[in-house]
mmCIF file as gemmi writes it, N, C-alpha and C atoms, coordinates in Angstrom:
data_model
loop_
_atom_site.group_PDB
_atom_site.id
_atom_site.type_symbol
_atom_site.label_atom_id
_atom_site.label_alt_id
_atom_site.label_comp_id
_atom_site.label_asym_id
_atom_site.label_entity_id
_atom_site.label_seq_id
_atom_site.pdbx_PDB_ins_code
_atom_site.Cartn_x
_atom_site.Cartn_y
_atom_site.Cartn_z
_atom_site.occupancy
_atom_site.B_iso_or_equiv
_atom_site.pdbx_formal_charge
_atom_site.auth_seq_id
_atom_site.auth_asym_id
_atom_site.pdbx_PDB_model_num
ATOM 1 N N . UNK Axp A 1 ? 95.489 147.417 79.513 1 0 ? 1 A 1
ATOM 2 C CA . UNK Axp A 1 ? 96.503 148.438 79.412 1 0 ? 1 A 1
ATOM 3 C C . UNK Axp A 1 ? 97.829 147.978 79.98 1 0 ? 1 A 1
ATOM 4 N N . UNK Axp A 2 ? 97.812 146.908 80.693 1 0 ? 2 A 1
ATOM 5 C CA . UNK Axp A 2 ? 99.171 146.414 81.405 1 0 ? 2 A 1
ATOM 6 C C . UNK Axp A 2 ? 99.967 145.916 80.324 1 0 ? 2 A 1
ATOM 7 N N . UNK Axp A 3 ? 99.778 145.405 79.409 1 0 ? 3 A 1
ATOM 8 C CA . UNK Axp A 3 ? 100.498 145.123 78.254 1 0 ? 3 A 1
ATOM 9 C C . UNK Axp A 3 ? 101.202 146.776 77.469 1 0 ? 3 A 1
ATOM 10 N N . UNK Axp A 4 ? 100.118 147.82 77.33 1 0 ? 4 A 1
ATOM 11 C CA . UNK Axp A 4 ? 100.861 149.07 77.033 1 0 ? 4 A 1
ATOM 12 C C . UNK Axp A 4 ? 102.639 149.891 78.143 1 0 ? 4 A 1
ATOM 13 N N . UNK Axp A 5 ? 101.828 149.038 78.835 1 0 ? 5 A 1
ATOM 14 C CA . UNK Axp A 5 ? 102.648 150.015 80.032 1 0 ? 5 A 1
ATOM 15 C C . UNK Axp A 5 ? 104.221 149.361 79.997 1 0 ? 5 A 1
ATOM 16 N N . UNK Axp A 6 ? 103.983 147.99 79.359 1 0 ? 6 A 1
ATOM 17 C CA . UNK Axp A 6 ? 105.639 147.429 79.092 1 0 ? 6 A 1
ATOM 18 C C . UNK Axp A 6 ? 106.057 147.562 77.67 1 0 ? 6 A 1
ATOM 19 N N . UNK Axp A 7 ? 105.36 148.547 77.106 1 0 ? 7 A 1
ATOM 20 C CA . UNK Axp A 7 ? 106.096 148.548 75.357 1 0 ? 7 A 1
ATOM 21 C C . UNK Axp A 7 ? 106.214 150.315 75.442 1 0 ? 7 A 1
ATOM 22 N N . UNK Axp A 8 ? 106.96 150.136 74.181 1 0 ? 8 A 1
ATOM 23 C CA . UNK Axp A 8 ? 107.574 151.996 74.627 1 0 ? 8 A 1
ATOM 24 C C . UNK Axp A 8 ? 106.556 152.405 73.592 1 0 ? 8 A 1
ATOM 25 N N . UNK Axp A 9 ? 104.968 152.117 73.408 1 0 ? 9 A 1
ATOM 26 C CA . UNK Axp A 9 ? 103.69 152.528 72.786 1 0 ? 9 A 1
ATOM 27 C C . UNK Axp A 9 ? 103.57 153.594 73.969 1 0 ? 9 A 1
ATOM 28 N N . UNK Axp A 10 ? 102.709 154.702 73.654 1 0 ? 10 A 1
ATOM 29 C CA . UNK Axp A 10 ? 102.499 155.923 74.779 1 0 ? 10 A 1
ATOM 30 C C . UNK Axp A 10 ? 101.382 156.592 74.249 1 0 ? 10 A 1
ATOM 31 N N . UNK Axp A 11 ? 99.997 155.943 74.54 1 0 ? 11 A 1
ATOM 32 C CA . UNK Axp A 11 ? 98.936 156.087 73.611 1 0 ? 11 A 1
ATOM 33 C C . UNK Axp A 11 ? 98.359 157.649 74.141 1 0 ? 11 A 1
ATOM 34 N N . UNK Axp A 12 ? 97.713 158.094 73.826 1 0 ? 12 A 1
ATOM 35 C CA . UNK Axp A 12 ? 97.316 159.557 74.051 1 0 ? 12 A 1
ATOM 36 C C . UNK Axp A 12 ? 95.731 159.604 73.662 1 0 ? 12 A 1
ATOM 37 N N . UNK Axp A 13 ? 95.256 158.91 73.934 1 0 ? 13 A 1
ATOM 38 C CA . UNK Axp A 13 ? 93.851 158.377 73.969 1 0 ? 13 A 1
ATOM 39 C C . UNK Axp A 13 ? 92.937 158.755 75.089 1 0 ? 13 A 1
ATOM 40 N N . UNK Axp A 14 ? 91.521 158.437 75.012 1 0 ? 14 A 1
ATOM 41 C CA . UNK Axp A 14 ? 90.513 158.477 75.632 1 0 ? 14 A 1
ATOM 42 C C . UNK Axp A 14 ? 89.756 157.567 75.665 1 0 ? 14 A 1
ATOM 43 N N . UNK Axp A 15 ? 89.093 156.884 76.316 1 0 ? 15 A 1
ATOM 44 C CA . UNK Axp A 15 ? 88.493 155.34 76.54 1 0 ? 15 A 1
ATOM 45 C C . UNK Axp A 15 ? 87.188 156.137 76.727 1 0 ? 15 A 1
ATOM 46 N N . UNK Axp A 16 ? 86.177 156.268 75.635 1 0 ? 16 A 1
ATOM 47 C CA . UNK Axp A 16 ? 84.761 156.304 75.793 1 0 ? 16 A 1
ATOM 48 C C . UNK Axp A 16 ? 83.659 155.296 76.518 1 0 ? 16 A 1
ATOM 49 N N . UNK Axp A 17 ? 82.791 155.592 77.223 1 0 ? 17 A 1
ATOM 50 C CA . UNK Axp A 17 ? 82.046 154.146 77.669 1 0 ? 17 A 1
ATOM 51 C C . UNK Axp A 17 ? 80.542 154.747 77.832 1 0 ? 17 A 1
ATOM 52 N N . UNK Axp A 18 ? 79.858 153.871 78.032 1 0 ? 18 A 1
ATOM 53 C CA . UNK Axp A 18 ? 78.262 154.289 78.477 1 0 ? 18 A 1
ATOM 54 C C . UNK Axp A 18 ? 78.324 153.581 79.769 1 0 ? 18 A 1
ATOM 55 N N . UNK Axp A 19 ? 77.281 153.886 80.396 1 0 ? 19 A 1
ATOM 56 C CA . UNK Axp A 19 ? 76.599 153.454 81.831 1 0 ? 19 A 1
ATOM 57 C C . UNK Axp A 19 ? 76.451 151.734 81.672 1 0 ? 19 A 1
ATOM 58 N N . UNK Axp A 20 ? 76.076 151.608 80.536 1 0 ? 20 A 1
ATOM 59 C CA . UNK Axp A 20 ? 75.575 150.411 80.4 1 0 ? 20 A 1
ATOM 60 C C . UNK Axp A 20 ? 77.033 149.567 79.959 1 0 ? 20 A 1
ATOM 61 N N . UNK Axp A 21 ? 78.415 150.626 80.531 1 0 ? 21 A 1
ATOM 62 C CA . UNK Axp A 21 ? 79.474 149.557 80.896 1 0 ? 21 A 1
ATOM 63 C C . UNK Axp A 21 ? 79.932 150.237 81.769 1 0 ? 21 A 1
ATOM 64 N N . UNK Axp A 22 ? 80.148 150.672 82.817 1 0 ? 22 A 1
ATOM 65 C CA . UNK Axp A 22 ? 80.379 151.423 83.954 1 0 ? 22 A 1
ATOM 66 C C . UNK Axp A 22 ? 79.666 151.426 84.79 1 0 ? 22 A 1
ATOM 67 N N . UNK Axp A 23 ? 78.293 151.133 84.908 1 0 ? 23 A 1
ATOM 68 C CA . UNK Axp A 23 ? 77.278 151.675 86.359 1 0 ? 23 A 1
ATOM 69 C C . UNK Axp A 23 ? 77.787 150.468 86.599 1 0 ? 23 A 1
ATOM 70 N N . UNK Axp A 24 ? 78.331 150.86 88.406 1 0 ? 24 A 1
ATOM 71 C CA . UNK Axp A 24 ? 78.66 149.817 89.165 1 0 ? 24 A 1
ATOM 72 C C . UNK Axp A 24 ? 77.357 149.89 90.733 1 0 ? 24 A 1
ATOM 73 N N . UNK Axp A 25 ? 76.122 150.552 90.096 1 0 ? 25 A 1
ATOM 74 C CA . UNK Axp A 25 ? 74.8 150.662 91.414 1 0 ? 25 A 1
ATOM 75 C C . UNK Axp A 25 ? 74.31 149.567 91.176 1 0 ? 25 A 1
ATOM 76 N N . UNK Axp A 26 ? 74.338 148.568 92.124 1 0 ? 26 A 1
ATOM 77 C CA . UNK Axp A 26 ? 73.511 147.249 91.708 1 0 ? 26 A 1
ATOM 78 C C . UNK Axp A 26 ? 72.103 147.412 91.654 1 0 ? 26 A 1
ATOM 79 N N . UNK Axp A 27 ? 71.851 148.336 92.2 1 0 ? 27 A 1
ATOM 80 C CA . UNK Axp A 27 ? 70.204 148.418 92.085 1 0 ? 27 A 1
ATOM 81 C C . UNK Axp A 27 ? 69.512 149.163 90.718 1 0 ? 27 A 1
ATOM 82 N N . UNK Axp A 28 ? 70.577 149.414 90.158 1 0 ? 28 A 1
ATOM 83 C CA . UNK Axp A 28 ? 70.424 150.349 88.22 1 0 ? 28 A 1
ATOM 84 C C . UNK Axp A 28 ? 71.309 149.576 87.504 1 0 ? 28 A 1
ATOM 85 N N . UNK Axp A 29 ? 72.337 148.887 87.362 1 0 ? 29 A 1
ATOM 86 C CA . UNK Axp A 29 ? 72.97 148.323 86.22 1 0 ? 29 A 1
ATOM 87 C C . UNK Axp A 29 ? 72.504 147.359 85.815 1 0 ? 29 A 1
ATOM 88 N N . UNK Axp A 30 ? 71.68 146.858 86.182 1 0 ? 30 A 1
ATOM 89 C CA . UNK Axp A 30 ? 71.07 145.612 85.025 1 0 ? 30 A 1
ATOM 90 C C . UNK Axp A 30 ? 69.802 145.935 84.393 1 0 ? 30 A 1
ATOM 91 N N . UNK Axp A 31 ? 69.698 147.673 84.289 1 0 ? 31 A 1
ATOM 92 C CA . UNK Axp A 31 ? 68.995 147.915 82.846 1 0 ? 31 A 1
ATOM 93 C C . UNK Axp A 31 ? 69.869 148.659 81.925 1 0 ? 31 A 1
ATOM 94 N N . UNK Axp A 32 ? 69.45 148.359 80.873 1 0 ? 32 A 1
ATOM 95 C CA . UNK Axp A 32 ? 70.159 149.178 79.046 1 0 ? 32 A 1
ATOM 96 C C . UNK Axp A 32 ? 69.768 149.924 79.346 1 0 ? 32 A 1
ATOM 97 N N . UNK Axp A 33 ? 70.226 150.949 78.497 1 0 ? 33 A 1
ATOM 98 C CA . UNK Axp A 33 ? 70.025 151.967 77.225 1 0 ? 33 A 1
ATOM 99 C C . UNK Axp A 33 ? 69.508 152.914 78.346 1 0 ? 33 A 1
ATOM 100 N N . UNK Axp A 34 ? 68.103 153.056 77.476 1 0 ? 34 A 1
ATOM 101 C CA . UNK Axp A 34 ? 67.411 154.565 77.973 1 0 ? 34 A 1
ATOM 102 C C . UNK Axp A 34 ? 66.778 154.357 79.744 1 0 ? 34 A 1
ATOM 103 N N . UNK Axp A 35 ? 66.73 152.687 79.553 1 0 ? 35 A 1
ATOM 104 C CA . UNK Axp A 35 ? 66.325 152.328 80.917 1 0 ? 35 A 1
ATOM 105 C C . UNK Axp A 35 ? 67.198 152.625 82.312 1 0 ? 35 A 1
ATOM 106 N N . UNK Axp A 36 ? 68.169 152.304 81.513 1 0 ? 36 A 1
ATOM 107 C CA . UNK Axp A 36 ? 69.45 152.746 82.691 1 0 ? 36 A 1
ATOM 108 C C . UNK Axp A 36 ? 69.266 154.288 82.849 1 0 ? 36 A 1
ATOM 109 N N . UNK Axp A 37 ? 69.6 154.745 81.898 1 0 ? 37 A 1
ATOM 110 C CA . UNK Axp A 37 ? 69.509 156.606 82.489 1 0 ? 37 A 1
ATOM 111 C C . UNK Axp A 37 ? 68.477 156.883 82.913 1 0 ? 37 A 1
ATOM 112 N N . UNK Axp A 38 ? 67.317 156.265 82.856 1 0 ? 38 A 1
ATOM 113 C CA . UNK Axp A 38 ? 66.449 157.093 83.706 1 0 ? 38 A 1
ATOM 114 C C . UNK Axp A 38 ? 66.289 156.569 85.01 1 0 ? 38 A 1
ATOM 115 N N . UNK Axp A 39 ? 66.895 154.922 84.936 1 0 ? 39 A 1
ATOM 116 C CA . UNK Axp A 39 ? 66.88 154.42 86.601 1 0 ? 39 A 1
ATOM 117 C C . UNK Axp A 39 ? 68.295 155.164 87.284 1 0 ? 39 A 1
ATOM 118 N N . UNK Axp A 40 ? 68.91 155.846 86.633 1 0 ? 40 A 1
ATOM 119 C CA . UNK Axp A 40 ? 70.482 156.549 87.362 1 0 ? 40 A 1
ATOM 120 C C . UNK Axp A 40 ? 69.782 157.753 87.805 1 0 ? 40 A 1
ATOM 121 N N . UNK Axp A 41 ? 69.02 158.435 86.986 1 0 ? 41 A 1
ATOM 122 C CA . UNK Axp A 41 ? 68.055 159.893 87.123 1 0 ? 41 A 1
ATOM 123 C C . UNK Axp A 41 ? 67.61 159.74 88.751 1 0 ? 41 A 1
ATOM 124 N N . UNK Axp A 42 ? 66.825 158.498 88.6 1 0 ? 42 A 1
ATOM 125 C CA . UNK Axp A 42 ? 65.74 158.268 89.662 1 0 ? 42 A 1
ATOM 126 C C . UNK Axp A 42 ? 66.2 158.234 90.935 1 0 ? 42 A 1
ATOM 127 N N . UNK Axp A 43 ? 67.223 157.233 90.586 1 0 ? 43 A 1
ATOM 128 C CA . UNK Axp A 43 ? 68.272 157.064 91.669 1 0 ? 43 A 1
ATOM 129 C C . UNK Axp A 43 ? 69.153 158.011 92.612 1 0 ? 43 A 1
ATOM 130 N N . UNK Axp A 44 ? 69.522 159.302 92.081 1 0 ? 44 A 1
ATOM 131 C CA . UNK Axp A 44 ? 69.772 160.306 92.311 1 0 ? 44 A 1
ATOM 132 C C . UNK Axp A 44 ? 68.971 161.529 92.737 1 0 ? 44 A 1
ATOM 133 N N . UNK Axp A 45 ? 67.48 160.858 92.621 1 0 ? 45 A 1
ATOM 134 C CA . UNK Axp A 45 ? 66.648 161.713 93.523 1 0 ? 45 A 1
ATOM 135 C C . UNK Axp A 45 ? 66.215 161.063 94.863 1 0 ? 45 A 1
ATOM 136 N N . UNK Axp A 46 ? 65.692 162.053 95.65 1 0 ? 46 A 1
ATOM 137 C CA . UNK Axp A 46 ? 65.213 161.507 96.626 1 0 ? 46 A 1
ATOM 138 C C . UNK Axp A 46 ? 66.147 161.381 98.033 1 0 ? 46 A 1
ATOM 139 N N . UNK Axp A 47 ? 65.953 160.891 99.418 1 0 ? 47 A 1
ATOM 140 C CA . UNK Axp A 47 ? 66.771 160.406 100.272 1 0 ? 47 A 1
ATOM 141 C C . UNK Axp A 47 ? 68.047 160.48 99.478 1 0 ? 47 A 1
ATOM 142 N N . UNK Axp A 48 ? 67.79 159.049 99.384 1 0 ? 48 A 1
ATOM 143 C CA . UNK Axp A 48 ? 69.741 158.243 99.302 1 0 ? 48 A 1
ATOM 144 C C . UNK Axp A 48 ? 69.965 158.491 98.005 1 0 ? 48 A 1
ATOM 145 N N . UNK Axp A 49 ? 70.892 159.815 97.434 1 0 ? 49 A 1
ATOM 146 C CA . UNK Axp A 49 ? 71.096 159.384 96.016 1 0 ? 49 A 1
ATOM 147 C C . UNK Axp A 49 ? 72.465 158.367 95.95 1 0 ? 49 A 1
ATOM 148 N N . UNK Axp A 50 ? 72.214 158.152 94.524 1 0 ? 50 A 1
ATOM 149 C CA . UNK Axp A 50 ? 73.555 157.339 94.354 1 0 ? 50 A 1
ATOM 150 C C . UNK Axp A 50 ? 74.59 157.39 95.36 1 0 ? 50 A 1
ATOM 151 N N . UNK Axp A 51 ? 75.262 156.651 95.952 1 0 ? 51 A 1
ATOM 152 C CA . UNK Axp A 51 ? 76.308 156.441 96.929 1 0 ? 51 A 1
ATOM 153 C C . UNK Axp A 51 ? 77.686 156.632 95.862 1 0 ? 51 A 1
ATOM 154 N N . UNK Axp A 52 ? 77.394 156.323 94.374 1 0 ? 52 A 1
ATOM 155 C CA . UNK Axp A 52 ? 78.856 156.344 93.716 1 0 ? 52 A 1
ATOM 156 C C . UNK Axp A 52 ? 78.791 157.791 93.179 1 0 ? 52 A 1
ATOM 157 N N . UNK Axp A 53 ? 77.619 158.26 92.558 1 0 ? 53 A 1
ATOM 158 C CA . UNK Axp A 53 ? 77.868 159.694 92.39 1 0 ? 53 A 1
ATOM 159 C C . UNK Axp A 53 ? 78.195 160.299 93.199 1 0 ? 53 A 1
ATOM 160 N N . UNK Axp A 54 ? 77.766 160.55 94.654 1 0 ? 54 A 1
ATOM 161 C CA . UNK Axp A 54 ? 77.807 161.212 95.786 1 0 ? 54 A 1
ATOM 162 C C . UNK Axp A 54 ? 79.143 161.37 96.181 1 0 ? 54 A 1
ATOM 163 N N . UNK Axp A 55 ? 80.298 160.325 95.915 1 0 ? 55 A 1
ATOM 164 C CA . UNK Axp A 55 ? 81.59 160.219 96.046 1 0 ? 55 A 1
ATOM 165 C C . UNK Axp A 55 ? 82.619 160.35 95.163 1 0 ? 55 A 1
ATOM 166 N N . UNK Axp A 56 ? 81.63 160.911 94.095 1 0 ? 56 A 1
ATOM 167 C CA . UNK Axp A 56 ? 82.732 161.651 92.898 1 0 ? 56 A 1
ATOM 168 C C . UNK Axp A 56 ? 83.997 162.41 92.738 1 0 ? 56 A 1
ATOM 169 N N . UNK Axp A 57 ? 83.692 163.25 93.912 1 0 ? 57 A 1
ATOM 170 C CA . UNK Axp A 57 ? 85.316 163.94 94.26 1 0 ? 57 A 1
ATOM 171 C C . UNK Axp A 57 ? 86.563 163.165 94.578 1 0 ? 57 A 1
ATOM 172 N N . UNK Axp A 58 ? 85.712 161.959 95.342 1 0 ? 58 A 1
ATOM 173 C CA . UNK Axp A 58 ? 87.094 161.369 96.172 1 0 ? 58 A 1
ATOM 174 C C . UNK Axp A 58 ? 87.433 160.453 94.867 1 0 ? 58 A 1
ATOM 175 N N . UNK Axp A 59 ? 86.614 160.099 94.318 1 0 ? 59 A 1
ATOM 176 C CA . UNK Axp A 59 ? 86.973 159.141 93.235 1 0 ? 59 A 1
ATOM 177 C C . UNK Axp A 59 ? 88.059 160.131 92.011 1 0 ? 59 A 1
ATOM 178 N N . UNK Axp A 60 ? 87.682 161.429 91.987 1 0 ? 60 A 1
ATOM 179 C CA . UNK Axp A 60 ? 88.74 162.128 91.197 1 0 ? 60 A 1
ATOM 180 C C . UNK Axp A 60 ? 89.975 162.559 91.707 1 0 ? 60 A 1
ATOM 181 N N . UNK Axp A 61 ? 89.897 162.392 93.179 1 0 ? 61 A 1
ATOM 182 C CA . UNK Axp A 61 ? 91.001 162.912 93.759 1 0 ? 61 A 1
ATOM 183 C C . UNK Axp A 61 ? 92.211 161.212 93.697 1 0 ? 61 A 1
ATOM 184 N N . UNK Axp A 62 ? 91 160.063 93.808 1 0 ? 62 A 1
ATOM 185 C CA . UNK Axp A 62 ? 92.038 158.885 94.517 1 0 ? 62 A 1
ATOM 186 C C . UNK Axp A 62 ? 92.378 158.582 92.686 1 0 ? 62 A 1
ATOM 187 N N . UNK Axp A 63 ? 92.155 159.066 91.674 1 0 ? 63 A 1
ATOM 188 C CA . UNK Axp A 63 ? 92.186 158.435 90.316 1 0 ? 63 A 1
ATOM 189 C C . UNK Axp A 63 ? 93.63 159.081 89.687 1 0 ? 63 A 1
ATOM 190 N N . UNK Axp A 64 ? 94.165 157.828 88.788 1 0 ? 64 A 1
ATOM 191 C CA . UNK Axp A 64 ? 95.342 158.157 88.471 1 0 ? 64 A 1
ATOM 192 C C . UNK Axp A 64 ? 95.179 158.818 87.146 1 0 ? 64 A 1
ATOM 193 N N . UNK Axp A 65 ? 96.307 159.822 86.916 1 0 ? 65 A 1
ATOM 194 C CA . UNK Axp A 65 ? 96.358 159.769 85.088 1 0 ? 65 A 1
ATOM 195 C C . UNK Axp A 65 ? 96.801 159.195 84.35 1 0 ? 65 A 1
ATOM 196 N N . UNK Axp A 66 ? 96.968 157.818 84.81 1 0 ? 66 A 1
ATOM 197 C CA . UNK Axp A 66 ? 97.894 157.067 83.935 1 0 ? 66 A 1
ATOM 198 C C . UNK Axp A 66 ? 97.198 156.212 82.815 1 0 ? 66 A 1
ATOM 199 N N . UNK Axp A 67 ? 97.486 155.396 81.928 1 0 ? 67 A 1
ATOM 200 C CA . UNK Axp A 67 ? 96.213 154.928 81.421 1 0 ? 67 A 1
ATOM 201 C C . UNK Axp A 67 ? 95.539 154.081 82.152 1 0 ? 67 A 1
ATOM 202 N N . UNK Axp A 68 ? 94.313 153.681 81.939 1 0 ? 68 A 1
ATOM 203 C CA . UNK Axp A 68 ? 93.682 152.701 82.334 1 0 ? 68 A 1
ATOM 204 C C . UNK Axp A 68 ? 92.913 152.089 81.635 1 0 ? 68 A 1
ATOM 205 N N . UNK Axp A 69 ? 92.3 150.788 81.7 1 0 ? 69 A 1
ATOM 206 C CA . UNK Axp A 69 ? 91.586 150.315 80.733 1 0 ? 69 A 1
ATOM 207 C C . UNK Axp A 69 ? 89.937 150.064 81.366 1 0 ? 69 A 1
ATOM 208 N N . UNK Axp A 70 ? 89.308 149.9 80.735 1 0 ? 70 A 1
ATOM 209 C CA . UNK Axp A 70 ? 87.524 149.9 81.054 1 0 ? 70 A 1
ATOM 210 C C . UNK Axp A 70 ? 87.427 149.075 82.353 1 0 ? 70 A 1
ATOM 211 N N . UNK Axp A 71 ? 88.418 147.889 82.576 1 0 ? 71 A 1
ATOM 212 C CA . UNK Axp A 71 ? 88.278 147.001 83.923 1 0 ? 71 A 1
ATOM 213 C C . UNK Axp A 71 ? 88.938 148.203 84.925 1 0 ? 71 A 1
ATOM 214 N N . UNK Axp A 72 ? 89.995 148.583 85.036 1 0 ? 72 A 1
ATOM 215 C CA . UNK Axp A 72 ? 90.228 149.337 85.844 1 0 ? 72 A 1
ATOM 216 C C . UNK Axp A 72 ? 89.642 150.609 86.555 1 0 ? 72 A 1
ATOM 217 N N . UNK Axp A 73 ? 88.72 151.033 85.038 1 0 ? 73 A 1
ATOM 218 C CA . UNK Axp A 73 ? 87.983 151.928 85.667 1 0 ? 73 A 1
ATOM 219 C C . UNK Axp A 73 ? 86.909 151.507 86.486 1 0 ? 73 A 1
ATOM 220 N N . UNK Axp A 74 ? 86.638 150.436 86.297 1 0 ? 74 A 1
ATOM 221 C CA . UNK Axp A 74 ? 85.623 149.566 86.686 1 0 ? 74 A 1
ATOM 222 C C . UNK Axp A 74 ? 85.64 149.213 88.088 1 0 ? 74 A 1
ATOM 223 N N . UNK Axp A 75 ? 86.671 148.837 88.171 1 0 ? 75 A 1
ATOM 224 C CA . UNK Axp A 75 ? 87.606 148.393 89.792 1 0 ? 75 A 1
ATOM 225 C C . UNK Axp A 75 ? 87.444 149.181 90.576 1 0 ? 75 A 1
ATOM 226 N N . UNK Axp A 76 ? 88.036 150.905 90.303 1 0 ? 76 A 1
ATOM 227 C CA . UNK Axp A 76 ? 88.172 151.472 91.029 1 0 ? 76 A 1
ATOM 228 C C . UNK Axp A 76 ? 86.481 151.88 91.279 1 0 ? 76 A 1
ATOM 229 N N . UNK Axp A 77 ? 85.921 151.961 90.368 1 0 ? 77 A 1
ATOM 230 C CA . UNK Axp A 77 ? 84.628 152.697 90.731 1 0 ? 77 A 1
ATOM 231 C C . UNK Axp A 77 ? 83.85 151.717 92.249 1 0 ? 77 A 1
C-alpha cells in the first residue's frame, strides 16, 4: 500500500483474508483450512485463550483507518 499512498489513487476497498493468512498464534498457524479453525476454536478454550484474541480491543483501538496492506496487518497483529 506504500506505493498507493504516493499516487493521488484513493482506493475504497476492503482487503479480505483467512486465518490461514493472518493467524499470527504460533502454536495454530501452521495448520490450513478447517484444521486451523478448529485449532483457533480449541485454542480459545480453556485456561489461556488466545493471547491475540484476548487483546482485540487494544488492537482496534491502536489500528489505523488508513489503508493497509495484508503485511501490515500482519505486523501489527
Amino acid at each position: 500500500m506504500k506505493e498507493l499512498k504516493r499516487t493521488a489513487f484513493e482506493p475504497r476497498t476492503v482487503l479480505i483474508a483467512s486465518r490461514d493468512h493472518l493467524c499470527v498464534n504460533s502454536s495454530v498457524n501452521h495448520l490450513k483450512g478447517t484444521a486451523l479453525n478448529a485449532g483457533c476454536r480449541a485454542a480459545n478454550k480453556g485456561v489461556n485463550p488466545c493471547v491475540y484474541k484476548s487483546n482485540i480491543e487494544k488492537a482496534v483501538n491502536e489500528t489505523t483507518w488508513d489503508p493497509q496492506d495484508i503485511e501490515e496487518l500482519h505486523k501489527l497483529a
